[in-house]
C-alpha positions in Angstrom: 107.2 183.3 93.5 110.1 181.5 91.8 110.2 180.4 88.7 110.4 176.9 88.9 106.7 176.3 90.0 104.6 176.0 87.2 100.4 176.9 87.9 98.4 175.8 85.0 94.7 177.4 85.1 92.2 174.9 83.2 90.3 176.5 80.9 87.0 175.5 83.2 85.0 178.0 84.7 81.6 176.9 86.6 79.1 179.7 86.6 76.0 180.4 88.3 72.9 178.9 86.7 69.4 181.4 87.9 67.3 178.2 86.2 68.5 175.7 89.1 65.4 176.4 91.7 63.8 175.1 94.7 60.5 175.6 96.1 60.6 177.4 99.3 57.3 178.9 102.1 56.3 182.2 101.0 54.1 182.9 104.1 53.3 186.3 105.8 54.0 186.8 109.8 50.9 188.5 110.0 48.1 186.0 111.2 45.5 188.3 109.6 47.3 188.6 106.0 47.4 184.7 105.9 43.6 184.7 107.2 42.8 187.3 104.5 44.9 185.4 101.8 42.7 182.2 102.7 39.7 183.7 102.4 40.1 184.6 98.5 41.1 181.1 97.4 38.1 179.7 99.5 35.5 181.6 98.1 36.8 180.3 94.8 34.7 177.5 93.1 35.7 174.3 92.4 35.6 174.9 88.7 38.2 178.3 89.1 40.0 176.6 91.6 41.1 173.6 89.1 41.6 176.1 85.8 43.8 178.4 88.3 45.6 175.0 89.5 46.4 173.4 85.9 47.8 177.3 85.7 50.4 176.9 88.0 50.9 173.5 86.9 51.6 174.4 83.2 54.5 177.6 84.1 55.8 175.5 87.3 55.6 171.5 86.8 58.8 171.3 84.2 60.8 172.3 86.7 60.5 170.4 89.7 60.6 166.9 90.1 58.0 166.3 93.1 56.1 169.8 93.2 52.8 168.5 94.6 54.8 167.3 98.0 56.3 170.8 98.3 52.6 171.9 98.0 51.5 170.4 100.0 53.8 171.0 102.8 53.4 174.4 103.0 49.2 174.1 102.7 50.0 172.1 105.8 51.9 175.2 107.6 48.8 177.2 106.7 46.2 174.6 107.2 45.5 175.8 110.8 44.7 178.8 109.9 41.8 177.5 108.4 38.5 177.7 109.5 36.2 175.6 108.2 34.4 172.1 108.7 34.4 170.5 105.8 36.9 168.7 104.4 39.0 170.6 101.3 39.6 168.7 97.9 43.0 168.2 96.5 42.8 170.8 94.3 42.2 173.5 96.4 44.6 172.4 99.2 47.6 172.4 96.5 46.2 175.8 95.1 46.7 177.1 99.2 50.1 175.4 98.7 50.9 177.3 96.0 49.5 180.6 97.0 51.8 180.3 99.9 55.1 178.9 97.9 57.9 180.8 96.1 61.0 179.6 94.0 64.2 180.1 95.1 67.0 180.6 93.0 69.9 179.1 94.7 73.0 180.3 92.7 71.8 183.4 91.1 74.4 185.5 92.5 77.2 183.6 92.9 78.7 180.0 92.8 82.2 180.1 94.6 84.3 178.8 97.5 84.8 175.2 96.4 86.7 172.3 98.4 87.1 168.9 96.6 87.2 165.4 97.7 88.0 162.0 96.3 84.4 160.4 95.0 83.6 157.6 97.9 82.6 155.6 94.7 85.7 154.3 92.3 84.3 151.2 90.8 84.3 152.7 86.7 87.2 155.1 87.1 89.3 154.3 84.4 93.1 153.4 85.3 95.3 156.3 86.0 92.1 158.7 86.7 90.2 159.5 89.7 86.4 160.4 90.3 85.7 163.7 92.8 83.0 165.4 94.6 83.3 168.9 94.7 81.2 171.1 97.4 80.6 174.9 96.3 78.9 177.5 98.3 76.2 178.7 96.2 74.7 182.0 97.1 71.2 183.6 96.1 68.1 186.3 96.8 69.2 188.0 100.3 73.0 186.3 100.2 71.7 183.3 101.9 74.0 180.7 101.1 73.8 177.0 100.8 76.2 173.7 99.6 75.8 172.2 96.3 77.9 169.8 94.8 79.2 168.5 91.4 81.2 165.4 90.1 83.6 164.9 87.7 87.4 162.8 87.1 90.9 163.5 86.7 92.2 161.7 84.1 95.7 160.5 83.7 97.1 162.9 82.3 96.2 165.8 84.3 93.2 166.9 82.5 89.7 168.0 84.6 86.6 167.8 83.7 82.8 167.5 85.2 80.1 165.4 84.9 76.9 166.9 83.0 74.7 168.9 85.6 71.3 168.6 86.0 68.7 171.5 85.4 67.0 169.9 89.0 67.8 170.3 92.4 66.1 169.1 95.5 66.7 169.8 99.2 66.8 166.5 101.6 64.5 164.8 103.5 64.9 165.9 107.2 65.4 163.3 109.8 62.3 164.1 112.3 63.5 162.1 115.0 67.6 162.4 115.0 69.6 160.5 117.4 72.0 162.6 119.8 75.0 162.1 121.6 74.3 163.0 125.2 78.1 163.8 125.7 78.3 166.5 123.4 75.2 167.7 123.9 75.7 168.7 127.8 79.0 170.3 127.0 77.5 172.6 124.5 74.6 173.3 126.7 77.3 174.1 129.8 79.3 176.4 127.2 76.0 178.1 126.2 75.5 178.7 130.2 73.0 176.4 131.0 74.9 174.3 134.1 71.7 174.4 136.3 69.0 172.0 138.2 66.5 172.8 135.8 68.9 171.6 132.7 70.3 168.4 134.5 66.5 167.6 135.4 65.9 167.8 131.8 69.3 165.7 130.6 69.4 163.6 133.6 67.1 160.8 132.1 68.4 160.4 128.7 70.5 157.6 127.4 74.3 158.1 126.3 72.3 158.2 122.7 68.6 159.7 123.1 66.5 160.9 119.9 64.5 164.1 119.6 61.0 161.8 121.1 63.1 161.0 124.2 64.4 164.8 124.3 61.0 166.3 124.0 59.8 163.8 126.7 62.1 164.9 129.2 61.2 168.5 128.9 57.3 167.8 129.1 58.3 166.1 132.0 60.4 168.6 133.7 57.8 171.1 132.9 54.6 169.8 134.7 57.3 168.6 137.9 59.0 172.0 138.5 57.6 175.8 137.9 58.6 176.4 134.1 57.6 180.4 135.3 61.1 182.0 136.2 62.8 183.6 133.3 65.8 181.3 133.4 63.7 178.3 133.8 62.0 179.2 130.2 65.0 180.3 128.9 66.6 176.9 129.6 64.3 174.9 127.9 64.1 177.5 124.9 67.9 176.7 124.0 67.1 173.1 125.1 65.1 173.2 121.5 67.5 175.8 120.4 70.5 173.3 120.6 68.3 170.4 119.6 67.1 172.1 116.3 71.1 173.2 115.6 72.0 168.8 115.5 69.8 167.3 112.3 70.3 164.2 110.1 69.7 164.9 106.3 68.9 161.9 103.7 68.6 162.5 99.7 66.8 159.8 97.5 69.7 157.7 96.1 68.1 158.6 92.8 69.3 161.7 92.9 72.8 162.4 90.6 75.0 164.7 93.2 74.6 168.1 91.3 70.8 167.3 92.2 71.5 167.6 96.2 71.2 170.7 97.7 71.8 171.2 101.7 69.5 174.2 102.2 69.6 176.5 105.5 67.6 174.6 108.2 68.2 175.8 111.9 67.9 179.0 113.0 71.2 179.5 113.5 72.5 179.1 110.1 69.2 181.1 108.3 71.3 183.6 106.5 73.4 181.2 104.9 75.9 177.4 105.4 79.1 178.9 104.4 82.6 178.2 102.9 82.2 174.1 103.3 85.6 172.6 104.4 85.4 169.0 103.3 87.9 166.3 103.6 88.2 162.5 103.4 89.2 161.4 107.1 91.0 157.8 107.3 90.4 156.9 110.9 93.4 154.5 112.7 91.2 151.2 112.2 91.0 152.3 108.3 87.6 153.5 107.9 86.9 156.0 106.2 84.4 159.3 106.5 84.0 162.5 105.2 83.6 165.4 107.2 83.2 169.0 106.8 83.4 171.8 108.7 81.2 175.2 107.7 80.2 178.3 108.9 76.6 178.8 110.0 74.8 182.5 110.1 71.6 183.7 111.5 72.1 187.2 110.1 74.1 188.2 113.7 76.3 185.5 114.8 78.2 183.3 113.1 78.8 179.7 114.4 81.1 176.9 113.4 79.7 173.5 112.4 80.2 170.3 111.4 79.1 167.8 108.8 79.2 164.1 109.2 78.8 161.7 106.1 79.7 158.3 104.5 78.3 159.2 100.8 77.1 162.2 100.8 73.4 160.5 100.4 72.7 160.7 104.6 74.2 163.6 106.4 74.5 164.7 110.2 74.9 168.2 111.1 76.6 168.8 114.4 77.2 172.1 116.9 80.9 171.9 117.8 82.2 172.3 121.2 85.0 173.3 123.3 85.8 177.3 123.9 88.1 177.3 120.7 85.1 176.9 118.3 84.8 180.4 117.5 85.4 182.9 114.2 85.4 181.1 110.7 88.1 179.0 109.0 88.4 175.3 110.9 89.9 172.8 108.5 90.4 169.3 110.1 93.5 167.3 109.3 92.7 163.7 107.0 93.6 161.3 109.9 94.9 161.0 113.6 98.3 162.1 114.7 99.4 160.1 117.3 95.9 159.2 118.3 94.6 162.9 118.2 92.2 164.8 115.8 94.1 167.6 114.9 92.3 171.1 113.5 93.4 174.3 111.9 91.8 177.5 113.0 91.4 180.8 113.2 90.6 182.3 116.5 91.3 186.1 116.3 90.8 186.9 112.0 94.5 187.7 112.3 96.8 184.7 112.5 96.6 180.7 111.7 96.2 178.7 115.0 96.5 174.6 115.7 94.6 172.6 118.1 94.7 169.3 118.8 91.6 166.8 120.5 90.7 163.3 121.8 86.9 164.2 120.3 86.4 165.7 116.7 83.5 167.1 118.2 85.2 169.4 120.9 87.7 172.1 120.4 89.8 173.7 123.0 93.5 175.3 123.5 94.3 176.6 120.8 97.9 177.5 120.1 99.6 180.2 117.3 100.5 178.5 114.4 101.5 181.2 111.8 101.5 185.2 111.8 101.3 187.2 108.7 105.0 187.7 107.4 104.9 188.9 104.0 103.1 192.2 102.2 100.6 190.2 100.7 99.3 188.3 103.5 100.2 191.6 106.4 96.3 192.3 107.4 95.4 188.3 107.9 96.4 184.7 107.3 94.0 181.7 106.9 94.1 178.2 105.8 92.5 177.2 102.1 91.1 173.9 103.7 92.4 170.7 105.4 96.0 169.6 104.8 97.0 167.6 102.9 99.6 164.5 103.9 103.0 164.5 101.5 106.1 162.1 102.4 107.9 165.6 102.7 105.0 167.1 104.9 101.4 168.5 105.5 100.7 170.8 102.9 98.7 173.5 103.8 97.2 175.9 101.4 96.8 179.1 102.9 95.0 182.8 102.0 96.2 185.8 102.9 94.9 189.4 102.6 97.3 192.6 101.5 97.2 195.9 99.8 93.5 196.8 98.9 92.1 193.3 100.0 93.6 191.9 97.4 93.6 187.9 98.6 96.0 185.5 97.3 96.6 182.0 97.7 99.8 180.6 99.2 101.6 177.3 100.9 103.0 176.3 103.9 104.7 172.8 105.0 104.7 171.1 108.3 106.5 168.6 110.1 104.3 165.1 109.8 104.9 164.1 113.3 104.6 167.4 114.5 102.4 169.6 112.5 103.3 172.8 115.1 106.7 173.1 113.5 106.7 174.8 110.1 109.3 173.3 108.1 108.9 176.1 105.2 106.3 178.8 103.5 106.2 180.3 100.3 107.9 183.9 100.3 105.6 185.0 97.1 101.6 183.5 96.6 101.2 180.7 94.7 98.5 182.3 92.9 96.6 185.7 92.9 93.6 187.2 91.0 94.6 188.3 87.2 92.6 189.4 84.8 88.5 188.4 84.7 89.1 187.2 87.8 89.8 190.6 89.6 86.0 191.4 89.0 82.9 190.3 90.7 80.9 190.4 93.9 84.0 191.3 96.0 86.3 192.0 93.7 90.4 190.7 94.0 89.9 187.8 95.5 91.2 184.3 94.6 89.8 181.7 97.5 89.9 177.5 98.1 88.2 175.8 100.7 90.0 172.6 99.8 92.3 170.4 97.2 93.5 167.4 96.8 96.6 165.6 95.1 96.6 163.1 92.4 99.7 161.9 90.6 101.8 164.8 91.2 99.8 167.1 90.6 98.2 169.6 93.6 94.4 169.8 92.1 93.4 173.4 93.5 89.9 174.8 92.7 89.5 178.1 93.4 86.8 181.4 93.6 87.1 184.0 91.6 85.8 187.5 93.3 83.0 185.5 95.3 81.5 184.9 92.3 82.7 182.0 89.8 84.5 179.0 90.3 87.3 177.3 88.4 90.3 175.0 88.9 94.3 175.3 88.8 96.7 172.5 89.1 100.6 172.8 90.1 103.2 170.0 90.1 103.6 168.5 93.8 107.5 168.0 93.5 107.9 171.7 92.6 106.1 173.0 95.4 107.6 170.9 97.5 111.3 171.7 96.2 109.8 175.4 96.7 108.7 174.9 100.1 111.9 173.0 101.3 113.9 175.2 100.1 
């Protein structure tokens, strides 16, 4: 790297926190272990049941903010299971709740992977500075991963810092009946294999927008008017659900501060972990503005890209992607329309950077070869460090690459505005690569971005260190640029 660009590392570094929990099921498969769990609490009396209750409220209470609801819900999983006729008291049914409840802690093992956004909220920032939202994949017990988020500002004069974060988190209230787009929802089904009579007897019916009520209609219908017995038949209306559970709406209470929301693994396909969140402020060609983000969802087999869908990170949609491009991890979408086209970077073959372009932000095909690995550094694969980001010289991409003993370093690229497929320069060295502390952790000798952002001239780039902490470096614009151009 030459010696003209100057990285400053802030002296920040966000660690995980084991004391940020959430209340998750803790319930056996085995019908007869849940029968014989059941069976101790009921022969409890009242009297034990309410001393054993105030237990778990004393060790458990301080560190939730609405733990009877969580209770609760799970007594209600177990509930019929049950087999009795008279009606339990509240005691007992939250005691079954918390029998069958465990804490989770979301960040134990690692907090890492960050992208960053401008706050959708600027009313108090003060001249000069700007507020943020930064996403982080937080990782826990079994690596499942999930996206949490913190706030802060950038002040005038270059300085970072965060807003306090609370010792409480809480997962989102799930949309029960979500809205779909019946578009995108038959081109994923086609993709997935499904282009049959018994699928278009089941889609057939529905609106242009249908909700999960109308959905599950349809398929109650198509059931009792054909014969549901042939293996493809059931198979259809298996992914029918399959594909239905994967598209979900997510609210959080506006009370909630942002380091308080936590988007928690909810579809099958994504129940080993939401990874590596892509997020980025998209200006659409009227001048509204939404955020989107694109992550990677894992059932412990498959991975699957997805995208996110919000206007304040309060209400969320999640959203299966479609189009034979959406494959393998890394899509980062581009902050606006070029010439009326989404465009999206990708990585198709965990080799090489590719470019695609689309009328739909929702569906992805054609993908075309962007970049190839062309220095030592970045010789066993190349991939983007989230979306671009628009300059008056260029898109600047950030970019990883992996060399020499997996050692990943962070790099730059610049494309033509107009034309993003022609590379107008690329840094011959990395911008930055893992020194000191931040050579050890989880997987060890890797420096990682899913995002930045550019205030002033400064490039704001937070960063992973060895999957395990996060922390932020920021690098003068103009002499990146100058680099890059050169």
């Amino acid at each position: 790297m030459k010696k003209m660009i100057s990285l400053r590392r802030h002296e920040i570094t966000l660690l995980p926190e084991s004391g940020r929990v959430i209340i998750r099921p803790f319930i056996p498969s085995d019908p007869e272990r849940i029968a014989a769990i059941l069976g101790r609490i009921l022969a409890l009396t009242e009297e034990e049941v309410g001393k054993e209750l105030e237990s778990v409220r004393e060790a458990f209470e301080c560190r939730h903010y609405d733990m009877e609801t969580m209770l609760l819900d799970h007594y209600a999983k177990v509930q019929p299971h049950i087999n009795s006729s008279h009606p339990l008291s509240l005691a007992r049914e939250l005691l079954i709740g918390a029998i069958f409840s465990g804490e989770y802690s979301l960040e134990s093992a690692a907090l890492f992977n960050p992208s960053i956004v401008p706050h959708p909220d600027q009313s108090e920032t003060p001249a000069g500075g700007l507020r943020f939202i930064m996403s982080l994949r937080a990782t826990g017990e079994g690596h499942i991963s999930s996206i949490e988020f913190r706030s802060g500002m950038i002040a005038r004069d270059g300085d970072i810092s965060f807003d306090e974060i609370s010792r409480f988190v809480s997962v989102p209230h799930v949309v029960l009946n979500p809205t779909y787009r019946k578009k995108s929802f038959i081109l994923k089904f086609h993709e997935m294999g499904f282009d049959n009579d018994y699928a278009d007897s089941v889609l057939a019916p529905l609106a242009e927008e249908f909700t999960r009520n109308d959905l599950n209609k349809s398929v109650e219908t198509t059931r009792n008017d054909n014969d549901p017995g042939t293996h493809e038949n059931r198979r259809t209306l298996e992914c029918v659900q399959w594909l239905a559970d994967s598209n979900y709406e997510l609210r959080f209470s506006p009370k909630l501060g942002i380091s308080e929301r936590i988007i928690f693994p909810f579809s099958a396909n994504e129940s080993n972990g939401i990874e590596d969140a892509r997020f980025v402020r998209f200006t659409d060609d009227d001048g509204s503005v939404l955020y989107y983000a694109t992550y990677t969802a894992y059932n412990g087999r498959a991975i699957l890209p997805q995208f996110i869908e919000t206007i304040d990170f309060l209400h969320f949609r999640v959203l299966t992607l479609n189009g034979t491009a959406v494959q393998n991890k890394g899509m980062a979408l581009f902050p606006r329309r070029i010439d009326g086209r989404y465009v999206m970077l990708s990585r198709q073959d965990d080799e090489n950077l590719f470019i695609m372009f689309s009328d739909n932000p929702h569906y992805w095909s054609d993908p075309h070869i962007l970049l190839r690995p062309a220095e030592v550094w970045e010789s066993v694969k190349l991939g983007n460090c989230g979306s671009p980001i628009e300059t008056e010289a260029g898109w600047l991409v950030i970019t990883h690459g992996v060399g020499p003993m997996r050692r990943y370093c962070i790099g730059a690229v610049l494309l033509d505005l107009e034309d993003p497929t022609k590379v107008i320069g690329r840094l011959r060295e990395p911008l930055l690569c893992p020194e000191g502390e931040e050579r050890e952790g989880y997987v060890p000798n890797v420096v990682y971005s899913c995002g930045s952002l550019v205030h002033g001239n400064q490039l704001f780039l937070p960063y992973a260190m060895s999957d395990k902490f996060t922390t932020v470096a920021s690098v003068p614009l103009d002499e990146i640029l100058v680099a890059l151009k050169g």
